[in-house]
C-alpha positions as CSV (number, residue, x, y, z in Angstrom):
1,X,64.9,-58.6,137.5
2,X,64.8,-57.8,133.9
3,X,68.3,-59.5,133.3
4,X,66.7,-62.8,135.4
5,X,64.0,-63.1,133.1
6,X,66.3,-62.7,129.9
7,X,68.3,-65.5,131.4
8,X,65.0,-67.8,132.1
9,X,63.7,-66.8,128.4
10,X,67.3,-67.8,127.0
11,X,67.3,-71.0,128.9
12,X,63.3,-72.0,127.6
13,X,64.1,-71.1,123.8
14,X,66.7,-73.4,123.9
15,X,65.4,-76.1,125.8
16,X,62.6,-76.2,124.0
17,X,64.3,-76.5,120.8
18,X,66.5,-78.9,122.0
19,X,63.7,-81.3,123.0
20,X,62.4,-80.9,119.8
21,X,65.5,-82.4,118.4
22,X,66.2,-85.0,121.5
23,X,62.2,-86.1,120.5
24,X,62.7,-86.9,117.0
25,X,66.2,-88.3,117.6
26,X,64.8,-90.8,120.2
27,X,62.0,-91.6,118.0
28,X,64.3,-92.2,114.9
29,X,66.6,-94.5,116.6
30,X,64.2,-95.7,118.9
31,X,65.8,-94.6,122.2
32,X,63.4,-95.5,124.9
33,X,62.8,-97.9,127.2
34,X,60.1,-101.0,127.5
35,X,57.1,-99.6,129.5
36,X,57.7,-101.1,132.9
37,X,55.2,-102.3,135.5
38,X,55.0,-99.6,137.7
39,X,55.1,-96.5,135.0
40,X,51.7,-94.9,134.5
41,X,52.0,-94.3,130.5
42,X,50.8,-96.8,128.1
43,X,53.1,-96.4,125.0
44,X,57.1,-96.3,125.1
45,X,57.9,-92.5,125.5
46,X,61.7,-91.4,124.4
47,X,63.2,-90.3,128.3
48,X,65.8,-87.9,127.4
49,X,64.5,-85.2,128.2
50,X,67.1,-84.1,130.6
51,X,69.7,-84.0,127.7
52,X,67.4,-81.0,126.4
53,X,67.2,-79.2,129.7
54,X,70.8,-79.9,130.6
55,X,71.9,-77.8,127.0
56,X,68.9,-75.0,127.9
57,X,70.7,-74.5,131.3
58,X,74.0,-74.1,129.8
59,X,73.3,-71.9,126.7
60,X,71.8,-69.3,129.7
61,X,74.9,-69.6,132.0
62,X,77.2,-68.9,129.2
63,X,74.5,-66.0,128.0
64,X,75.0,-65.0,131.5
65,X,78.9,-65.2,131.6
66,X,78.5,-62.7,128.2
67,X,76.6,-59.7,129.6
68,X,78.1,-60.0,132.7
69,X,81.0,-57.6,129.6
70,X,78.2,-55.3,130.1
71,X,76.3,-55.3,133.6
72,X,78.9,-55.2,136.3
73,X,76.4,-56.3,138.7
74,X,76.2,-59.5,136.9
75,X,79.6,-59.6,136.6
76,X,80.1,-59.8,140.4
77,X,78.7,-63.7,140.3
78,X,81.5,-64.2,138.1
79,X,84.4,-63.3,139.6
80,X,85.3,-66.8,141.2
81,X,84.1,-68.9,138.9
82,X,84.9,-72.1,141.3
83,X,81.3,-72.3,142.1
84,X,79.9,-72.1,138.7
85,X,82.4,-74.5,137.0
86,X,81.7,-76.7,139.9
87,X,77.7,-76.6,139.2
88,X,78.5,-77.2,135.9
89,X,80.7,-80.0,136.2
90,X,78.2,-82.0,138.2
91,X,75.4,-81.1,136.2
92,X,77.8,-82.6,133.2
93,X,78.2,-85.8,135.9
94,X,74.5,-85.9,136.9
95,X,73.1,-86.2,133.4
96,X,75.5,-88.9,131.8
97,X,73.9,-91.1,134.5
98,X,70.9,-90.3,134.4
99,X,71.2,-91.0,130.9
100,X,72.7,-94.3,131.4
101,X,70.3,-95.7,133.6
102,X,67.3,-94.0,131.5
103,X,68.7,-96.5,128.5
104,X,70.2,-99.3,130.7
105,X,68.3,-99.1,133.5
106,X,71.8,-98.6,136.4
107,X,71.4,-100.2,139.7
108,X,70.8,-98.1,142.2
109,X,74.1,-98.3,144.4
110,X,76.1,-97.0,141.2
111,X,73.6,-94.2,140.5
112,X,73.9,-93.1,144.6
113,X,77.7,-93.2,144.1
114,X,77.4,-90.9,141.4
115,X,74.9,-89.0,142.8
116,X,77.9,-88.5,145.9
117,X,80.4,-87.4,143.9
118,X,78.5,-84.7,142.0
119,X,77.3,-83.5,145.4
120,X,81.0,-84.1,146.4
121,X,82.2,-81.6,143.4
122,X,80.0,-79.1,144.4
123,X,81.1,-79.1,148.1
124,X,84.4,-79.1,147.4
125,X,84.6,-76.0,145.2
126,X,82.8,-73.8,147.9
127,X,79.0,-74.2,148.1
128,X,78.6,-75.3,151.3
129,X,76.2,-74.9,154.2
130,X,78.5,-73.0,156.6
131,X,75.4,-71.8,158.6
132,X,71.6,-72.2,159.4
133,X,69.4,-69.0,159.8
134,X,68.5,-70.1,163.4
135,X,69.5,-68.6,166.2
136,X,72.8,-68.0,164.8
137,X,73.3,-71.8,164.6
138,X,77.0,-72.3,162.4
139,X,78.4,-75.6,161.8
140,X,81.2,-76.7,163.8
141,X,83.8,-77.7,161.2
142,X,84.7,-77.5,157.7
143,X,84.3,-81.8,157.3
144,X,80.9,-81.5,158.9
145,X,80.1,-78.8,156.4
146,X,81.0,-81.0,153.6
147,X,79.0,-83.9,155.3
148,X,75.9,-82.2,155.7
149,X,75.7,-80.6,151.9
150,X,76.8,-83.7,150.6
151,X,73.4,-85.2,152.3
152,X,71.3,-82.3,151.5
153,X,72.0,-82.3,147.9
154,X,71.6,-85.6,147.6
155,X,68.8,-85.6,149.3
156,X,67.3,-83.2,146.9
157,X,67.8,-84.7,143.9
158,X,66.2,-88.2,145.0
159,X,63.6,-86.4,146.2
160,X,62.5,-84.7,142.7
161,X,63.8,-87.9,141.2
162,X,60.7,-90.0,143.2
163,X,57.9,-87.9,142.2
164,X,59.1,-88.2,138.2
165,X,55.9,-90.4,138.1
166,X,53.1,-88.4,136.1
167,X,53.2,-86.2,132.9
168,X,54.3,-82.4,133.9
169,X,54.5,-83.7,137.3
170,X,58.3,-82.8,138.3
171,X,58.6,-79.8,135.3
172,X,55.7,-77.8,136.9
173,X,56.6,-78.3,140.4
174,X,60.2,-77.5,140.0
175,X,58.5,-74.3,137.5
176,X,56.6,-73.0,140.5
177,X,58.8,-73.5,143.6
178,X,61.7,-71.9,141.5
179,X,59.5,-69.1,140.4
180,X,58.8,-68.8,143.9
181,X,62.3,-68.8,145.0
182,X,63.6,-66.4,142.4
183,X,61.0,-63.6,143.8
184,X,62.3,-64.5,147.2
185,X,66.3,-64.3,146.6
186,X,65.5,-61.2,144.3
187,X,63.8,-59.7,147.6
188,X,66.4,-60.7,150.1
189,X,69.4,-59.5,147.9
190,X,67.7,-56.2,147.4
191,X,67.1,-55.4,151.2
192,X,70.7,-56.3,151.5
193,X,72.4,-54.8,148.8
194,X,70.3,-52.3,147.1
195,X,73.0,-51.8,144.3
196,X,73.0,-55.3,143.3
197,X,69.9,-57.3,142.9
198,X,71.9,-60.6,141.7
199,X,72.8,-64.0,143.5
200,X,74.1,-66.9,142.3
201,X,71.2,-68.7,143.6
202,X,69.0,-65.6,141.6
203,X,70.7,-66.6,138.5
204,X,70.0,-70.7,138.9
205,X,66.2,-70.5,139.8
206,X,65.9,-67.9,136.8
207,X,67.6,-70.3,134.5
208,X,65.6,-73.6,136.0
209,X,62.2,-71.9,135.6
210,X,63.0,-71.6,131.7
211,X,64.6,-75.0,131.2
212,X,61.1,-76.3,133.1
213,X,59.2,-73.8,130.8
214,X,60.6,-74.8,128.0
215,X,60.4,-78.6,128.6
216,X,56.8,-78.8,129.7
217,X,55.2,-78.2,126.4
218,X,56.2,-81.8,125.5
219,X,55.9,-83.2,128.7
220,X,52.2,-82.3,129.4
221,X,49.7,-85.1,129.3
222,X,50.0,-87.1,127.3
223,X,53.6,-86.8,127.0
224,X,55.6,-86.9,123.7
225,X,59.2,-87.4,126.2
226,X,60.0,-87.7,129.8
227,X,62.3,-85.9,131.2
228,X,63.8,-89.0,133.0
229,X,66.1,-89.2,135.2
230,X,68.6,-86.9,134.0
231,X,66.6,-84.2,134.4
232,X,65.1,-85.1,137.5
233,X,68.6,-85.6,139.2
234,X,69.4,-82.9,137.2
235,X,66.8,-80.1,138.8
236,X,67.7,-81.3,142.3
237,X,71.1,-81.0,141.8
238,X,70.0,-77.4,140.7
239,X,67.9,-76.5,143.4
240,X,69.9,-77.8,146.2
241,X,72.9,-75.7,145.4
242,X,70.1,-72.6,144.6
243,X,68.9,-73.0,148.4
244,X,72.6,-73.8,150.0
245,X,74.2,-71.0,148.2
246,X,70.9,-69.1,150.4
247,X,70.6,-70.8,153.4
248,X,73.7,-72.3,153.8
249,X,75.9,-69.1,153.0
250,X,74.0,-65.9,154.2
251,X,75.2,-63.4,156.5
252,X,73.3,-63.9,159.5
253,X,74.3,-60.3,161.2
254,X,73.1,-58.7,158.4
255,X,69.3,-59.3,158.2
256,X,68.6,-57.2,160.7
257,X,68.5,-54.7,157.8
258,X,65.4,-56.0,156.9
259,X,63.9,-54.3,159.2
260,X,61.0,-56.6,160.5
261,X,60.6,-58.8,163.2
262,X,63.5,-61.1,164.3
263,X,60.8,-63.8,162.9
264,X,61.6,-63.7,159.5
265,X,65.6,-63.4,159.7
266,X,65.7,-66.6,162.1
267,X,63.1,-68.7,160.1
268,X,62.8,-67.6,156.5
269,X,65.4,-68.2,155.0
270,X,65.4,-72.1,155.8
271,X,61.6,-72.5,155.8
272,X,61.5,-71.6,151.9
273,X,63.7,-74.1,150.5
274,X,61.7,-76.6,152.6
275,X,58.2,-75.1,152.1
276,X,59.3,-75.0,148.0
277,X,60.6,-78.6,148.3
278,X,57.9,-80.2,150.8
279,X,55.9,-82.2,148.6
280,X,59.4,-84.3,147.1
281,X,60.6,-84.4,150.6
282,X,57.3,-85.5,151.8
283,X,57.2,-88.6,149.3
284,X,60.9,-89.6,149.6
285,X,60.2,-89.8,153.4
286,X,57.5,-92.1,153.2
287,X,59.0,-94.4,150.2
288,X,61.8,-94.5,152.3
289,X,59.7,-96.0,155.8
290,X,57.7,-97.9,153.4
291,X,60.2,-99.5,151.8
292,X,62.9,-100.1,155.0
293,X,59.7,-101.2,157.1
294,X,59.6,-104.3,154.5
295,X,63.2,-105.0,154.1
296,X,63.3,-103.2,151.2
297,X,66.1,-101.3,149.7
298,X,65.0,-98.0,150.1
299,X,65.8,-97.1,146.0
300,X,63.7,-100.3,145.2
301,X,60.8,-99.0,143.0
302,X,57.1,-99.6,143.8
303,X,53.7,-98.0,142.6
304,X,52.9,-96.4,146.2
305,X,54.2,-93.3,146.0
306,X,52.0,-90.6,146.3
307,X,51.0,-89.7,142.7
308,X,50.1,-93.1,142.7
309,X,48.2,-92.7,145.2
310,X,46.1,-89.6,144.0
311,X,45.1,-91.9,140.7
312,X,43.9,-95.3,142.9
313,X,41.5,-92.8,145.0
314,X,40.0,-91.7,141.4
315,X,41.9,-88.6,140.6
316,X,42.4,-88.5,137.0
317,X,46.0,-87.9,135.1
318,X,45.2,-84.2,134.8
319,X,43.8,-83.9,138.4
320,X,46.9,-85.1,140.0
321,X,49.3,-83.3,138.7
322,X,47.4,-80.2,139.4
323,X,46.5,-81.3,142.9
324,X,50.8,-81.4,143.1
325,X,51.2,-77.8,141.6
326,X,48.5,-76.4,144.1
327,X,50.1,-78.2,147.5
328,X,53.4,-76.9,146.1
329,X,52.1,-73.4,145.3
330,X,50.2,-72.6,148.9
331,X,53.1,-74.1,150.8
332,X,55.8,-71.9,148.6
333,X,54.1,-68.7,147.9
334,X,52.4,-69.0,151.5
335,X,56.1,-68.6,153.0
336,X,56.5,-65.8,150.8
337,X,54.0,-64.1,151.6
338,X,55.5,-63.2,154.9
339,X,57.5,-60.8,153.2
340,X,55.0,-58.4,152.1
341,X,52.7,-57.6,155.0
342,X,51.6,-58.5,158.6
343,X,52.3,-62.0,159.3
344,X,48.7,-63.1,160.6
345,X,48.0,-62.6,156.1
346,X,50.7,-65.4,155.6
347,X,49.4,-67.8,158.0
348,X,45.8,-67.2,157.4
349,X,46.5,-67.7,153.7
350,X,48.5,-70.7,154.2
351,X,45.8,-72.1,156.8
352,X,42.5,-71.4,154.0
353,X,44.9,-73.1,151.1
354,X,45.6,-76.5,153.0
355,X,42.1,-76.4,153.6
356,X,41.4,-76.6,150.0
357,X,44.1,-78.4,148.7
358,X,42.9,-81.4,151.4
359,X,39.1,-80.8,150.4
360,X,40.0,-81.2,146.9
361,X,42.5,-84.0,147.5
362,X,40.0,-85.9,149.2
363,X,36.7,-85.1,147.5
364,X,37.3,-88.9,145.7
365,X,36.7,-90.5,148.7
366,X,33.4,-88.7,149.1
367,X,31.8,-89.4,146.1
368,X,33.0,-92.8,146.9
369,X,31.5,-92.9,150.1
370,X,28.0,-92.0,148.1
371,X,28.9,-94.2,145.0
372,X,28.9,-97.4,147.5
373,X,26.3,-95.9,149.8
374,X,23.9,-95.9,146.9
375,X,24.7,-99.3,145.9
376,X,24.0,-100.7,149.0
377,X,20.5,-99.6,148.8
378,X,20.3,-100.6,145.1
379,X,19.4,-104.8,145.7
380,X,16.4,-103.4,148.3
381,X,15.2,-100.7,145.8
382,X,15.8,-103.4,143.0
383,X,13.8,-106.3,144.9
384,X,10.6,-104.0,145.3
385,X,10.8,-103.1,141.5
386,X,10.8,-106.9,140.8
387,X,8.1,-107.2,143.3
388,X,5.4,-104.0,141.5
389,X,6.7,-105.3,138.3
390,X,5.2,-108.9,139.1
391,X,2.1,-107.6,140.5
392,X,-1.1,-108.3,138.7
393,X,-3.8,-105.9,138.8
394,X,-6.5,-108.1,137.8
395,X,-5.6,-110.8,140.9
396,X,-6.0,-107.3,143.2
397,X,-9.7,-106.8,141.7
398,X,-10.3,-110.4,142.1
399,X,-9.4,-110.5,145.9
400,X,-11.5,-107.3,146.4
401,X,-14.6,-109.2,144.7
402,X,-14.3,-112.2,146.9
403,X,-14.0,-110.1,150.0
């Protein structure tokens, strides 16, 4: 574990000095975009981000490829480097477009074709999804498994890509479901193989908590630079590969030396990427149905999506975002809680955080409820102030003489 966090502290050093540099770069030659109807900030803000991230994640995997000279077991990830080089490669792909479009604004069937081939590099150099966790369920052919990891990364990375919509927004929930999913593939590699702790998905969540780490102080609210699309895509691209190389590639047979229930073998291993990833998939899903139920191409952009949503019930900027990081953190570290204890702890813990992630999600539309309550009674309570205020003692006395 102590090699994983030198890797994540590599990776946020450098990205953060990098965005230092992208910042004042952007600001010198003024690259940012006009602020457009549907963005939540108030001031142009440089987007490049991404570009500061992207060089982050590379310093660490080349830190990586250096001690691996002096830690065998780190060595062991690089002994086909197909997969790496292919990570890298689309990561190189990912960003130039995201770039593009974060300065000329691409349509959306060229960045999807992009989006595809990156995926398509990936698949092609050997992270695939050659099996799901459940039941022993495998796929039935090398095209399907091609197909279906194609989807699933792209899938992914529009899914982080549609919740890039509020300060520290996509940084901190990427931060906290990889965090989550690094103690999680550190766990599972360690009941497996005791002598060595490291996974290439180990090695990528590590290296995406720092680039998030190191990118967040100048994306918190208010932002000095968005991380734009080429860091969203960028982080999905990331994290999809992080889960396959997980889910998609784990020896089934072989978790029965985790000695628990046959529970967490069959279930685990696919619920995390899903639990980590729920509140993206959750928003793409419904922008998606929104947007197809209209006639709507479902990439066209709006102001529904969900962070949106949060600030028109009343949430402020700040609130939001956290309200995100605590949906994110219940659902993720709830899923990994089954790994240290009974099972009844998990889902009780999982049950009492929803509760209060929904409480506090929709305590707005409480004080709403009381706000517009109160002014309904206001005009009666206002009338009979008029009235006493018009009410002359001296015609009372006078009434009580005549009578």
């Amino acid at each position: 574990m102590t090699l994983l966090l030198v890797l994540a502290l590599i990776s946020a050093l450098t990205t953060f000095g990098m965005s230092l540099v992208v910042y004042r770069l952007s600001l010198r030659y003024r690259l940012y975009p006009k602020i457009r109807s549907r963005d939540v900030h108030t001031r142009p803000t440089p987007r490049l981000g991404g570009v500061a991230m992207f060089a982050g994640i590379v310093v660490a995997f080349v830190a990586a490829f250096l001690l691996s000279s002096q830690f065998p077991v780190l060595a062991l990830i690089f002994n086909d480097p197909g997969p790496i080089l292919a990570i890298l490669g689309a990561a190189v792909l990912i960003v130039a477009i995201g770039v593009a479009d974060d300065i000329w604004d691409l349509d959306w069937m060229t960045k999807l074709a992009g989006q595809f081939v990156a995926a398509g590099l990936v698949a092609w150099l050997g992270v695939q999804i050659y099996s799901l966790p459940i039941g022993g369920l495998t796929v039935g052919s090398p095209q399907m498994s091609i197909i279906i990891t194609l989807f699933a990364i792209v899938l992914v990375m529009n899914a982080i890509n549609f919740i890039d919509g509020l300060d520290g927004l996509v940084a901190g929930v990427a931060l906290i479901a990889n965090a989550t999913f690094l103690v999680y593939t550190y766990l599972l590699q360690r009941e497996l193989s005791p002598t060595n702790y490291f996974s290439l998905a180990g090695v990528i969540a590590a290296i995406l908590v720092g680039a998030c780490a190191g990118f967040l102080p100048l994306n918190w609210h208010p932002a000095k630079m968005f991380m734009g699309d080429a860091g969203a895509l960028l982080i999905g691209l990331l994290m999809a590969t992080s889960a396959i190389s997980v889910t998609g590639q784990i020896n089934l047979a072989s978790l029965s030396a985790l000695g628990r229930a046959s529970f967490v073998p069959a279930f685990i291993p696919i619920l995390l990427p899903f639990a980590v990833l729920i509140v993206p998939l959750l928003d793409f899903s419904l922008a998606v149905f929104r947007r197809l139920r209209a006639g709507k191409s479902p990439f066209s952009a709006d102001r529904k999506h969900l962070h949106h949503r949060l600030l028109d019930m009343g949430h402020t900027h700040l609130h939001a975002v956290l309200i995100f990081y605590a949906w994110t953190a219940v659902l993720s570290i709830g899923c990994l809680l089954f790994f240290f204890g009974p099972y009844w702890i998990a889902v009780v813990s999982i049950a009492l955080g929803l509760v209060v992630c929904t409480a506090i999600t929709l305590a707005p539309l409480s004080r709403r409820k009381v706000v517009e309550a109160a002014a309904e009674l206001a005009p009666a309570n206002s009338a009979e102030a008029d009235e006493t205020a018009h009410f002359d003692p001296l015609d009372r006395a006078s009434a009580t003489r005549e009578n």
